[in-house]
PAZAMI-195817 format. One line per field, with one value per residue (C-alpha): residue number from 1; residue in one letter; x, y, z. Coordinates in Angstrom, 1 decimal. Example, Ala and Ser with C-alpha at 12.3 -4.5 7.8 and 13.67 -1.06 7.14 Angstrom:
! residues 2
resi <- 1 | 2
resn <- A | S
c1 <- 12.3 | 13.7
c2 <- -4.5 | -1.1
c3 <- 7.8 | 7.1
! end
This chain:
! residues 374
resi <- 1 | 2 | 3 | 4 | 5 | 6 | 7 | 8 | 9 | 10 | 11 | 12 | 13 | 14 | 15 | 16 | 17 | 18 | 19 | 20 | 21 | 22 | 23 | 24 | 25 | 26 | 27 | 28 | 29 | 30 | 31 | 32 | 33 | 34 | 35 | 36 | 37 | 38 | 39 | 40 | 41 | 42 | 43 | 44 | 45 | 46 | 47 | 48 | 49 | 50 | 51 | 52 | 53 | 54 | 55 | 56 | 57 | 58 | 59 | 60 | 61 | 62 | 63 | 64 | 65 | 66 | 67 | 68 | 69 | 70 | 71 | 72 | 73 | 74 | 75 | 76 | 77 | 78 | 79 | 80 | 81 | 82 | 83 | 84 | 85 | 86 | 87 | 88 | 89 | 90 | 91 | 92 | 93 | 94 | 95 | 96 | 97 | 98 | 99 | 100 | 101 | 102 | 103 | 104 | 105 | 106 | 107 | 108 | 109 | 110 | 111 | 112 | 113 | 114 | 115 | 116 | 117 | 118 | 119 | 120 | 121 | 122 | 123 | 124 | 125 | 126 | 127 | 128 | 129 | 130 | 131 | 132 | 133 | 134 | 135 | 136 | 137 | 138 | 139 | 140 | 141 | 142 | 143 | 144 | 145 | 146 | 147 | 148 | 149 | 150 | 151 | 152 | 153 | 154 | 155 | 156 | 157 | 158 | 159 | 160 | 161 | 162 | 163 | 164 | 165 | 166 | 167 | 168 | 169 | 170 | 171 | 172 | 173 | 174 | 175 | 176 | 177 | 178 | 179 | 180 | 181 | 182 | 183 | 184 | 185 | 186 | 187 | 188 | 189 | 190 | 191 | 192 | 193 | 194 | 195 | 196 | 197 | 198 | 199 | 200 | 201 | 202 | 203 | 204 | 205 | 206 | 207 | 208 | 209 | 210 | 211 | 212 | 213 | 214 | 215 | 216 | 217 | 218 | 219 | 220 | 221 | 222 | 223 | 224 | 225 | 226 | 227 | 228 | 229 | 230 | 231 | 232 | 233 | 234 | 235 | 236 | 237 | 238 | 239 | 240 | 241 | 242 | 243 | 244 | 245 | 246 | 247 | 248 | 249 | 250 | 251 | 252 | 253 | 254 | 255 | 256 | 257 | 258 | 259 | 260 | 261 | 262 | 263 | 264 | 265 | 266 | 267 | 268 | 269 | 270 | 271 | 272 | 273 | 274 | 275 | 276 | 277 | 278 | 279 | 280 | 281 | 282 | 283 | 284 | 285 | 286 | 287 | 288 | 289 | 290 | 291 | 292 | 293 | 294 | 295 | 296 | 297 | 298 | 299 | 300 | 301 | 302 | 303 | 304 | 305 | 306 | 307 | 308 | 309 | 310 | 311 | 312 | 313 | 314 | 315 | 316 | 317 | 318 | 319 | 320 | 321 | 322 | 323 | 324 | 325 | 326 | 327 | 328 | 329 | 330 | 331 | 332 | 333 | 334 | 335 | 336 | 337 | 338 | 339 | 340 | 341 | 342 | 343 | 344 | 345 | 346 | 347 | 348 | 349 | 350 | 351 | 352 | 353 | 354 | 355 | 356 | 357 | 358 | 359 | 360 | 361 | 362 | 363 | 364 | 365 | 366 | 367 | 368 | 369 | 370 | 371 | 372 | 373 | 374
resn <- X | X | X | X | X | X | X | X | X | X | X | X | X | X | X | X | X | X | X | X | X | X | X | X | X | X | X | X | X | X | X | X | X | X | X | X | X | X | X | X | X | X | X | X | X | X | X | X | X | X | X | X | X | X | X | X | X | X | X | X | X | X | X | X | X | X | X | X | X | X | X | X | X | X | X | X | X | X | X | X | X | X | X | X | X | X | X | X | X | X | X | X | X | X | X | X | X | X | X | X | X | X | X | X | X | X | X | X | X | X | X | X | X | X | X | X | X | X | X | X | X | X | X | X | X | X | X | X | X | X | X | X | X | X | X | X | X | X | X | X | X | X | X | X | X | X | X | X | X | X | X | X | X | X | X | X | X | X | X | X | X | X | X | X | X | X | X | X | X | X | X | X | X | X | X | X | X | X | X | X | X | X | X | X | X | X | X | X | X | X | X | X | X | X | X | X | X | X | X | X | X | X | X | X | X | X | X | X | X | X | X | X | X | X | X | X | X | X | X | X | X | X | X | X | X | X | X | X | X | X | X | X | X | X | X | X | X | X | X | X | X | X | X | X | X | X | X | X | X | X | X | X | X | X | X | X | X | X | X | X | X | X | X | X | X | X | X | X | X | X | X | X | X | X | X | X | X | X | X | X | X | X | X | X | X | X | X | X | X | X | X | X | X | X | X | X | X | X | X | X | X | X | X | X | X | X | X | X | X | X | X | X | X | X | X | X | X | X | X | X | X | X | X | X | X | X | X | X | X | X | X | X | X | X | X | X | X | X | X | X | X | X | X | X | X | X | X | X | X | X | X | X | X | X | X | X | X | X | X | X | X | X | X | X | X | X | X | X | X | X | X | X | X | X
c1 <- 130.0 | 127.8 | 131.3 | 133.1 | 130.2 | 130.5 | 133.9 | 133.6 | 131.4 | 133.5 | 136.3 | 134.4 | 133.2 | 136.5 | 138.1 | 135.2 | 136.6 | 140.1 | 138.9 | 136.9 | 139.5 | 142.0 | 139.7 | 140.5 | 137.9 | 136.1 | 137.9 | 135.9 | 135.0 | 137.1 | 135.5 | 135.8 | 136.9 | 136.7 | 139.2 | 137.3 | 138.9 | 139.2 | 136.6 | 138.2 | 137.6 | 136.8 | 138.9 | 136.3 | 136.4 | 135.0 | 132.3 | 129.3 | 126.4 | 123.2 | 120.0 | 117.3 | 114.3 | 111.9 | 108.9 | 109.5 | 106.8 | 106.1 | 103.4 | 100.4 | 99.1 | 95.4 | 94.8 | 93.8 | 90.2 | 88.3 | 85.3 | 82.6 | 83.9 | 85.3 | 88.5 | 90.6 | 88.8 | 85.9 | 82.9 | 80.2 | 76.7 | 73.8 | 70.6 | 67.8 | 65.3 | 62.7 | 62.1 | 62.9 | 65.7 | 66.8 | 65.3 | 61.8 | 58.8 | 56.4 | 53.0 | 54.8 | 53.0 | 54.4 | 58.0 | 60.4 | 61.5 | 63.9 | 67.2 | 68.6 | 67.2 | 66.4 | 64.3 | 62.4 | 61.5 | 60.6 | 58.5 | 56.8 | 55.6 | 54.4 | 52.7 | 51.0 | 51.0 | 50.5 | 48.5 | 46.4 | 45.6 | 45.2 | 42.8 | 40.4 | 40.5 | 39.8 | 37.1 | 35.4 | 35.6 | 33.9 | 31.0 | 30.3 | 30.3 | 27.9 | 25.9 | 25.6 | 24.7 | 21.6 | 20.4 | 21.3 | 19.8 | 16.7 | 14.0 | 15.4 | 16.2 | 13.9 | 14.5 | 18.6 | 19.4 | 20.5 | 23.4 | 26.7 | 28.9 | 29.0 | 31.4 | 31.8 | 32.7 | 35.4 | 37.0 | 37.1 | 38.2 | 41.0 | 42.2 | 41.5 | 44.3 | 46.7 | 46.6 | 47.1 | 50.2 | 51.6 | 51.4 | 53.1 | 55.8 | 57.4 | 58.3 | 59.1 | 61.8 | 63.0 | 63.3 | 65.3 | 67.6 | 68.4 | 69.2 | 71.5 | 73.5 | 77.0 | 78.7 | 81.1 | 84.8 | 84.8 | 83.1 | 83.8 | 84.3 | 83.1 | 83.8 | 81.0 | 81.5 | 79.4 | 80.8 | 79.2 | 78.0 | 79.1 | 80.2 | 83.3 | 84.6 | 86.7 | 88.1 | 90.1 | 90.0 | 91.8 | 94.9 | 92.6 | 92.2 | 89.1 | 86.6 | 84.9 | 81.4 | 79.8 | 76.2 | 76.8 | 74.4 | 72.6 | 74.4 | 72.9 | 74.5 | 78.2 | 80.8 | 82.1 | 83.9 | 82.9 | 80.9 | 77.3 | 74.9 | 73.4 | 71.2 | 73.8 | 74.6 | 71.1 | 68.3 | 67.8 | 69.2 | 70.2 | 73.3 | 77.0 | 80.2 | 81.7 | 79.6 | 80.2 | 81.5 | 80.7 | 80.3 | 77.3 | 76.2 | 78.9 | 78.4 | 79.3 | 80.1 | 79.1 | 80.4 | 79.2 | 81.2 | 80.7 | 83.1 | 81.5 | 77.9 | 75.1 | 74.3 | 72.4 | 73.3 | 70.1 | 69.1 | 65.5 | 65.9 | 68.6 | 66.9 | 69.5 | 69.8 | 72.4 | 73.4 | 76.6 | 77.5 | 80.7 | 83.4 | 81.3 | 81.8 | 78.0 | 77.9 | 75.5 | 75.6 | 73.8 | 73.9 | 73.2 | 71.1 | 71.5 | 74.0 | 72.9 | 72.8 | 70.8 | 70.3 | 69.6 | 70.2 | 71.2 | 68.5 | 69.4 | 69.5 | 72.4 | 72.7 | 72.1 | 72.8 | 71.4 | 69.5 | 72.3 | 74.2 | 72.8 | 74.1 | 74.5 | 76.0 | 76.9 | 76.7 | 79.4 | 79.9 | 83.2 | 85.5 | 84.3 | 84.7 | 88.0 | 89.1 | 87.9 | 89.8 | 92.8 | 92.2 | 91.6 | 95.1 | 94.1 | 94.8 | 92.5 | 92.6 | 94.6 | 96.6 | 100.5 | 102.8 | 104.5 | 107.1 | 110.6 | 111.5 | 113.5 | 117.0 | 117.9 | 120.1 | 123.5 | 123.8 | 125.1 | 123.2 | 125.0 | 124.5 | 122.4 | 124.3 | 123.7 | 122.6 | 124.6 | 124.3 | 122.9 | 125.3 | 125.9 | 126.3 | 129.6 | 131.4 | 135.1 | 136.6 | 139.0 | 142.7 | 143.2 | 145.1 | 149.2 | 150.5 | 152.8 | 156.2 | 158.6
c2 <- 148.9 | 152.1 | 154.0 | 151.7 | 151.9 | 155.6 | 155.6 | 153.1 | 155.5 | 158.7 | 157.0 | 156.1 | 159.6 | 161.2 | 159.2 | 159.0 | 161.9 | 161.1 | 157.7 | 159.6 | 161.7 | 159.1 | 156.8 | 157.9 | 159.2 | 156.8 | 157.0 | 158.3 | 155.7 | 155.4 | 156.1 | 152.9 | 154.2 | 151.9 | 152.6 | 151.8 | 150.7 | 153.4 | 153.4 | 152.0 | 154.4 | 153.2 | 154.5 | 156.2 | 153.1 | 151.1 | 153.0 | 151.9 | 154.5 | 153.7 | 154.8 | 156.0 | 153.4 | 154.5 | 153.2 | 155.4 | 158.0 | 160.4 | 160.4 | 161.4 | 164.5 | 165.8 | 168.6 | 171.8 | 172.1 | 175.6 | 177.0 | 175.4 | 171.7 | 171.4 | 169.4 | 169.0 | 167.5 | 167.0 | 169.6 | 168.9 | 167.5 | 170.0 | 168.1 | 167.3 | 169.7 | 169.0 | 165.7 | 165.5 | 162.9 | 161.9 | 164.4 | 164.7 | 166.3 | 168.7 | 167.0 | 163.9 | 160.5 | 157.9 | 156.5 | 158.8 | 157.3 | 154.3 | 154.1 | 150.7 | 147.2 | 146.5 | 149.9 | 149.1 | 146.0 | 147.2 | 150.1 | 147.4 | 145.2 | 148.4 | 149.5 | 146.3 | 143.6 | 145.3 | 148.1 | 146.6 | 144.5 | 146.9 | 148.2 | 145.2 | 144.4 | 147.6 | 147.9 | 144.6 | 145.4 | 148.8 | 146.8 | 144.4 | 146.7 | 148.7 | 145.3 | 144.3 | 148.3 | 148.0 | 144.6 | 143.8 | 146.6 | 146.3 | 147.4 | 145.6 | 142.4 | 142.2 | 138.4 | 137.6 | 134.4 | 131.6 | 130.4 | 130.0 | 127.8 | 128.0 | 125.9 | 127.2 | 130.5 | 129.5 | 127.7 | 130.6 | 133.3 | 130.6 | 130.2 | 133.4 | 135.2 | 132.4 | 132.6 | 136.6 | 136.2 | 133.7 | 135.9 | 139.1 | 136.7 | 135.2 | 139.0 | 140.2 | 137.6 | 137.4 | 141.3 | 141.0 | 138.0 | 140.9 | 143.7 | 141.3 | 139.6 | 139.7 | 142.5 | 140.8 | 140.8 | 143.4 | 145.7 | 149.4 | 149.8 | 153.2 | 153.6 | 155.8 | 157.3 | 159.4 | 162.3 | 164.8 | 165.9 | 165.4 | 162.3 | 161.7 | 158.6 | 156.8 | 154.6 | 152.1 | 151.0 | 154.2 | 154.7 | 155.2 | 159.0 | 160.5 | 163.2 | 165.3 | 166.2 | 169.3 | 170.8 | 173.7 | 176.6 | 179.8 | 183.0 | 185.2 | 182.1 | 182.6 | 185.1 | 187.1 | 185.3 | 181.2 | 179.4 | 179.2 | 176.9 | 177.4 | 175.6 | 173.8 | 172.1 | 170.9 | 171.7 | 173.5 | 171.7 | 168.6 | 170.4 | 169.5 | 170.8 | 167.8 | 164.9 | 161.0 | 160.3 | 156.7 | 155.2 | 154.6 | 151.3 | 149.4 | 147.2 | 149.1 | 148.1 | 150.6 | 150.3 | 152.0 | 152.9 | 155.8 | 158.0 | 159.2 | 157.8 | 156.2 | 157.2 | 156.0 | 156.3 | 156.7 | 157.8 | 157.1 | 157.0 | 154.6 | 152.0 | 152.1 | 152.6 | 151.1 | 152.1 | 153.0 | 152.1 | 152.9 | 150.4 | 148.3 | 147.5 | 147.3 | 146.4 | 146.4 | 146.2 | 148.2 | 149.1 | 152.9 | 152.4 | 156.1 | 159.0 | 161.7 | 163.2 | 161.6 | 163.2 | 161.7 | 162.2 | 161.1 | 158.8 | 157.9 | 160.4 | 161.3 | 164.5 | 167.9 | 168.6 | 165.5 | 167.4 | 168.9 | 165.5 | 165.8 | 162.6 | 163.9 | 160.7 | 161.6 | 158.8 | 159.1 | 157.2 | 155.3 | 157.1 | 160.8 | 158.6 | 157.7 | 161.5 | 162.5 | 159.8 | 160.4 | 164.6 | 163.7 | 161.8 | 158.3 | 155.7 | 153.4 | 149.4 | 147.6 | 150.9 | 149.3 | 151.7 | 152.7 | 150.1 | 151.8 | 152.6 | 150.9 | 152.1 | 152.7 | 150.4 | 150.6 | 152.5 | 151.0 | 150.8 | 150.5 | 147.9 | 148.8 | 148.8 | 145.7 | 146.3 | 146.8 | 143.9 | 144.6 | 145.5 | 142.6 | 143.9 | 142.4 | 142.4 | 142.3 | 146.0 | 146.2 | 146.9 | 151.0 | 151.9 | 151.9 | 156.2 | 156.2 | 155.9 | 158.9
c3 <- 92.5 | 91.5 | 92.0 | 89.3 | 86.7 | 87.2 | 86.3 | 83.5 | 81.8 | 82.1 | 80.5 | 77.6 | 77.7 | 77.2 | 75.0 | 72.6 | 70.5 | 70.5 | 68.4 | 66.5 | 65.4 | 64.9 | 62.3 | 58.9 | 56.8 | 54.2 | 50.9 | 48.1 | 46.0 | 42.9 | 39.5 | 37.6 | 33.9 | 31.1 | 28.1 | 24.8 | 21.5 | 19.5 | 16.5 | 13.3 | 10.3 | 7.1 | 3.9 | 1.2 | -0.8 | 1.3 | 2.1 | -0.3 | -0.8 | 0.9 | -1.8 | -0.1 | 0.4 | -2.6 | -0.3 | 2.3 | 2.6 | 5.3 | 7.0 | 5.9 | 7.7 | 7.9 | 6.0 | 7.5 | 8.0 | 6.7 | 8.7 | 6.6 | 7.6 | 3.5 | 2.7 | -0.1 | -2.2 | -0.4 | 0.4 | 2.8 | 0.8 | 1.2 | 2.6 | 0.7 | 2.3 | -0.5 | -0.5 | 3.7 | 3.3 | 6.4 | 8.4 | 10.1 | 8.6 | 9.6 | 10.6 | 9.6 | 11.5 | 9.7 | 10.1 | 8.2 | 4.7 | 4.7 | 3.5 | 4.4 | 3.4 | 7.3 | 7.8 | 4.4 | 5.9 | 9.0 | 7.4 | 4.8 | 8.2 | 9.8 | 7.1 | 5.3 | 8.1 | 11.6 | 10.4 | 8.8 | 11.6 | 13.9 | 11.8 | 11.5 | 15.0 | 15.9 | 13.7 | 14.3 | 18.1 | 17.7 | 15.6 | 18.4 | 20.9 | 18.9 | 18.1 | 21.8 | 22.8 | 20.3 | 20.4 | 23.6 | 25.7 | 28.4 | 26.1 | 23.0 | 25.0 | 28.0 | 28.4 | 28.9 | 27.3 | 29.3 | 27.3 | 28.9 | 26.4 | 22.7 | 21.4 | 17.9 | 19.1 | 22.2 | 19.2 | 17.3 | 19.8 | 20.8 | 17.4 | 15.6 | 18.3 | 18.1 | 14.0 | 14.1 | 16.4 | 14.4 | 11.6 | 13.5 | 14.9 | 11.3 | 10.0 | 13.3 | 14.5 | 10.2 | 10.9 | 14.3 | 12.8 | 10.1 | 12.0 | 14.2 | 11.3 | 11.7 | 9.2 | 6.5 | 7.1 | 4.2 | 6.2 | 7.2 | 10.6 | 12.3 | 16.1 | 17.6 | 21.0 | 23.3 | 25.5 | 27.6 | 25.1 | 21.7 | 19.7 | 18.5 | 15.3 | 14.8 | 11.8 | 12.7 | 9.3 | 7.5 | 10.0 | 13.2 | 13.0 | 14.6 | 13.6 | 16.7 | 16.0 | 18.1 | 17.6 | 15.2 | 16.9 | 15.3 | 14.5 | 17.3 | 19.7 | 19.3 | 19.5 | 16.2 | 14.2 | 15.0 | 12.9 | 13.2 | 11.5 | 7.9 | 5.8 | 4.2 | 7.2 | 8.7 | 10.0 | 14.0 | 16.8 | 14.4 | 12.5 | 13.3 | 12.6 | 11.3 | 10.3 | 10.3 | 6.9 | 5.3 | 2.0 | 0.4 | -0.7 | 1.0 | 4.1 | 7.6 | 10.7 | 13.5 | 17.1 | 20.0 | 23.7 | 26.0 | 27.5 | 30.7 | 31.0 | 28.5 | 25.1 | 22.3 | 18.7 | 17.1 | 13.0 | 11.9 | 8.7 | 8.6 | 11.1 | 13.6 | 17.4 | 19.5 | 23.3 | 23.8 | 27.4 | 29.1 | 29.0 | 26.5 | 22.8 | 20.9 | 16.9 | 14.4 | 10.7 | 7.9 | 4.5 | 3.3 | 0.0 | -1.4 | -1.2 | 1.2 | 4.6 | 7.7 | 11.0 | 14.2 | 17.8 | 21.3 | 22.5 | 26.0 | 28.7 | 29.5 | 31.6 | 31.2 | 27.6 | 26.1 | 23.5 | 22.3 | 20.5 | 17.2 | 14.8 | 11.1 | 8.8 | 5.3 | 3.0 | 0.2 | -3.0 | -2.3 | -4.7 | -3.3 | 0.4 | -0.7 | -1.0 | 2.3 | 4.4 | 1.6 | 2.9 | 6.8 | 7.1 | 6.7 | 4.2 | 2.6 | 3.1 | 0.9 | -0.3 | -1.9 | -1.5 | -5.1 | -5.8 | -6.4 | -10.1 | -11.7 | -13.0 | -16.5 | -18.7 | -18.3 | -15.1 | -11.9 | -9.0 | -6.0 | -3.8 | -0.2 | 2.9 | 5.1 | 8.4 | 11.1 | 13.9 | 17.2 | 19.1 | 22.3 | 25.9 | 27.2 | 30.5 | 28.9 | 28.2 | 25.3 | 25.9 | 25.7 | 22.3 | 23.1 | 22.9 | 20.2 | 20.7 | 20.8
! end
């Protein structure tokens, strides 16, 4: 039986190539050509010509920034280093001055409500201490009194704190129902967003461009050539290359996101701080009062360079506003393009093409054009 397997085997073995050889090879596959109609051409009469859409502009490109950050148009607003506006001041201890309805409001409660509270209290505790020190010592007072419940004054002490908190409490929650209001739909929306580390904005409003801002630093800092900060751009440390531009007097609506990690979007003098947080969308309204240019900074830590995200916002009036979006690329809201002039009387305008169909994917091939007979 072993013998017979054995010999089963050889035969396969030797004839093995003889099949092979005798199989015919695999056909290449035939290319599968499709004969297409040839194109009908249209005689010169029939073709119509097509005018040019009038509304069709090109886009609008950004126009090429100089060193000092100035557009067409448009030239960055020296701060007001006299009067301090929007910046901090030397031996300053009071809240910088306000420039939106919210931080006058906030500023007012500080200054003629909680103050002034502070004050009294403060003082009236000082006197009793002072009153109990003196009348109430061992030689002035050898005998204690006995007297462990007045009345009068439990009611007082109950009352007199419940009346002062009461009285913080109305401003304070009017104040944080302000600062929370929704913006109106007419507002201008600002995208802020924090990088390691320097802020960059968007306007999703005027064609979506944004505008990197970078801490300008001091002219022994940088290598011939680059621009360094002057005292038209800001003060030390708080200067950037290119600002946050907005309009004056007109209802914004500031959003906040991070890139990397947390930042905060902070100005003083405009009353606003917002987190930005990675991932997340904040949003807070306000309403620049006056013209002019505010600093502010990164107020959450956020790595190694935190210090180094200064905020400048340069409040515009809204025609000067309109010119810088009009120089950085972007368009304003509501902007009709220029209607198409019209012809003048007599003259024939020719008709515009229609559109061609979409041409339909079929399965079916046309019949190939029939040679011409000899």
């Amino acid at each position: 039986m072993n013998m017979l397997k054995k010999l089963l085997v050889l035969l396969v073995v030797l004839t093995a190539p003889s099949l092979a050889m005798a199989q015919p090879a695999n056909p290449a596959p035939t290319p599968v050509t499709k004969e297409v109609a040839a194109p009908v051409v249209a005689t010169p009469a029939a073709v119509a010509p097509v005018a040019p859409a009038a509304d069709a502009a090109a886009p609008t490109e950004a126009a090429q920034k100089s060193s000092d950050g100035s557009l067409p148009g448009y030239t960055p607003m020296r701060p007001n280093y006299e009067d301090s506006v929007g910046m901090p001041k030397p031996k300053e201890i009071d809240f910088q001055e306000q420039f939106t309805e919210n931080g006058q409001y906030a500023k007012w409660i500080n200054n003629a409500i909680l103050l002034p509270i502070i004050t009294i209290i403060s003082l009236f505790v000082l006197g009793l201490l002072l009153w109990v020190i003196v009348r109430f010592n061992r030689r002035a007072n050898p005998v204690p009194s006995k007297t462990t419940h007045n009345t009068f004054i439990e009611v007082v002490w109950t009352l007199l704190p419940v009346l002062i908190l009461l009285g913080i409490a109305y401003p304070s929650l009017d104040l944080l129902a302000k600062q929370f209001k929704p913006a109106p739909a007419d507002a201008v929306t600002i995208k802020a967003t924090g990088y390691q580390w320097y802020w960059g904005y968007t306007y999703p409003d005027h064609g979506g461009f944004e505008v990197v801002s970078n801490m300008l630093k001091e002219e022994g800092d940088v290598a011939k050539g680059e621009r360094f900060r002057t005292e038209n751009d800001g003060p030390k440390l708080m200067a950037a290359d290119y600002r946050m531009v907005v309009p004056a007097g007109v209802p914004l609506r500031i959003q906040t996101t991070a890139a990397d990690v947390i930042h905060a979007f902070a100005v003083p003098s405009l009353w606003f701080k917002l987190d930005a947080v990675p991932g997340r969308l904040n949003e807070k309204s306000l309403t620049i009062t006056k013209p002019g240019v505010y600093f502010g900074q990164c107020s959450e830590l956020c790595g190694a360079r935190h210090a180094f995200m200064p905020i400048v916002v340069e409040a515009l009036p809204p025609a000067q506003f309109a010119a810088w979006v009009k120089a950085q690329g972007g368009t304003m809201p509501g902007t009709t393009k220029p209607a198409p002039a019209a012809a003048p009387a007599g003259e024939n305008v020719p008709a515009p093409a229609a559109p061609a169909a979409a041409a339909t994917p079929i399965d079916t091939v046309a019949a190939p054009v029939a040679a011409p007979t000899k």
